[in-house]
C-alpha positions in Angstrom: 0.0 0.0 0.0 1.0 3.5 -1.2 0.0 6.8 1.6 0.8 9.7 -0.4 0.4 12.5 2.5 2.6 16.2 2.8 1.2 16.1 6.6 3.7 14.2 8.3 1.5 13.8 11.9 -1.1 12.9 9.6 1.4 10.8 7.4 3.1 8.7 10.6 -0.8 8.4 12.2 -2.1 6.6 8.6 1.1 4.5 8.7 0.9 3.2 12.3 -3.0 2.2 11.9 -2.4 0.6 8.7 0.5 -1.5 9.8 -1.3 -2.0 12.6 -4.1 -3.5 10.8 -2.0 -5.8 8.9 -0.8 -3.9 6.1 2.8 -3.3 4.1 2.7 0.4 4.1 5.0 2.6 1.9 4.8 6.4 2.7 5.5 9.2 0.7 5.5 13.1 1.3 4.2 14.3 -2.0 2.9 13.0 -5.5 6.4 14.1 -7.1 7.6 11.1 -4.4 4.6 8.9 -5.2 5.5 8.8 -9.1 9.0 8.3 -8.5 8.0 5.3 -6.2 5.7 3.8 -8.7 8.2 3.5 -11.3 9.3 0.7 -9.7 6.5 -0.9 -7.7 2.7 -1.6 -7.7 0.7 -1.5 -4.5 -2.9 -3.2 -4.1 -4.1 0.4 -3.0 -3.0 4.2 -2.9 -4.3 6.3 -0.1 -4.0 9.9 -1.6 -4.6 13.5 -0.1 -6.1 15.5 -2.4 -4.0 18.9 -1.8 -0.3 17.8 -2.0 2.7 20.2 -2.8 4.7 19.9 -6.0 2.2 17.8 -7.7 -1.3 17.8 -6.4 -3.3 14.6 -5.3 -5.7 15.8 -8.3 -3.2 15.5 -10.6 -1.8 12.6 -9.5 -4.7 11.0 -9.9 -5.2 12.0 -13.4 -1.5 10.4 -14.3 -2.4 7.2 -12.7 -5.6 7.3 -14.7 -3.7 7.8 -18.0 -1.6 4.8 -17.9 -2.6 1.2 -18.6 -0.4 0.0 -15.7 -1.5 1.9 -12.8 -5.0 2.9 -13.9 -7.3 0.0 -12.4 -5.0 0.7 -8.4 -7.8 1.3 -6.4 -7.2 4.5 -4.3 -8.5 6.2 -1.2 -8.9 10.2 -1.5 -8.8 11.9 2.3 -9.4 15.0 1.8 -10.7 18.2 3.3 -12.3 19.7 0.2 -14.8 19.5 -1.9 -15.4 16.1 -4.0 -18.6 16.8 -5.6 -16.3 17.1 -9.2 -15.5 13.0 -8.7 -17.4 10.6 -10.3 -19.7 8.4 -8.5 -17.3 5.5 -8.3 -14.9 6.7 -6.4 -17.0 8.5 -4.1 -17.0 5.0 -1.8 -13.6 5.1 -1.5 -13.2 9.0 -0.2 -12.4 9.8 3.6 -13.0 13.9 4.3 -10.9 14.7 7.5 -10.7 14.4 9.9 -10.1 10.8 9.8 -10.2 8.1 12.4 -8.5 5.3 12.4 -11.2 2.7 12.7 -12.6 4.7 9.4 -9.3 4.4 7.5 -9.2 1.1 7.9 -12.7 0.3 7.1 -12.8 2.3 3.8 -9.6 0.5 2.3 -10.8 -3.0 3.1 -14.1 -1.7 1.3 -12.2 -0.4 -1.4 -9.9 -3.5 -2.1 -13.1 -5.4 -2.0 -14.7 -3.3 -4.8 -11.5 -3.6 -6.7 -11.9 -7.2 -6.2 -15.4 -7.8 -7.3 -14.5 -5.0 -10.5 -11.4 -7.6 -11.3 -13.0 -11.2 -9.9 
């Protein structure tokens, strides 16, 4: 799993629940980071803030869209703003902050099982 996060409270908090939970966790401060980091590895699931520095989370999100290899990785938006502009889709797998870590956890088992039943 992929946290793409510029909040590093926020960042280390996401990490320790997820590992906690049971999960390989890669973090990374920005989405500059995350696409240098996906060169070389696929995760089962990206866990993306939306307002990143150098390259938003929006944008990121487009790139990973664009290309046949990273296009069907499920992701998690947490976010503080406004997500009426993402399709309906997606909209199961978006946290708005502040997040707990019971909801965390809960939306990216939901999400890996949507991916799941989209792949199965």
């Amino acid at each position: 799993m992929l946290i793409v996060e510029d909040d590093q409270p926020l960042r280390d908090f996401y990490r320790a629940t997820l590992r906690y939970a049971g999960y390989s966790v890669v973090a990374v401060e920005d989405g500059l980071d995350a696409l240098g980091w996906l060169e070389q590895h696929s995760p089962a699931i990206i866990v993306l803030d939306l307002t990143l520095v150098r390259v938003s989370g929006r944008d990121l999100q487009r790139e990973l869209r664009a290309h046949a290899e990273t296009r069907d990785i499920p992701i998690v938006v947490v976010t503080g703003d406004d997500t009426s502009d993402l399709n309906k889709s997606e909209l199961a797998c978006v946290l708005h902050k502040p997040v707990t870590g019971a909801a965390l956890v809960e939306t990216v088992e939901r999400c890996l099982k949507k991916e799941a039943r989209v792949s199965g």
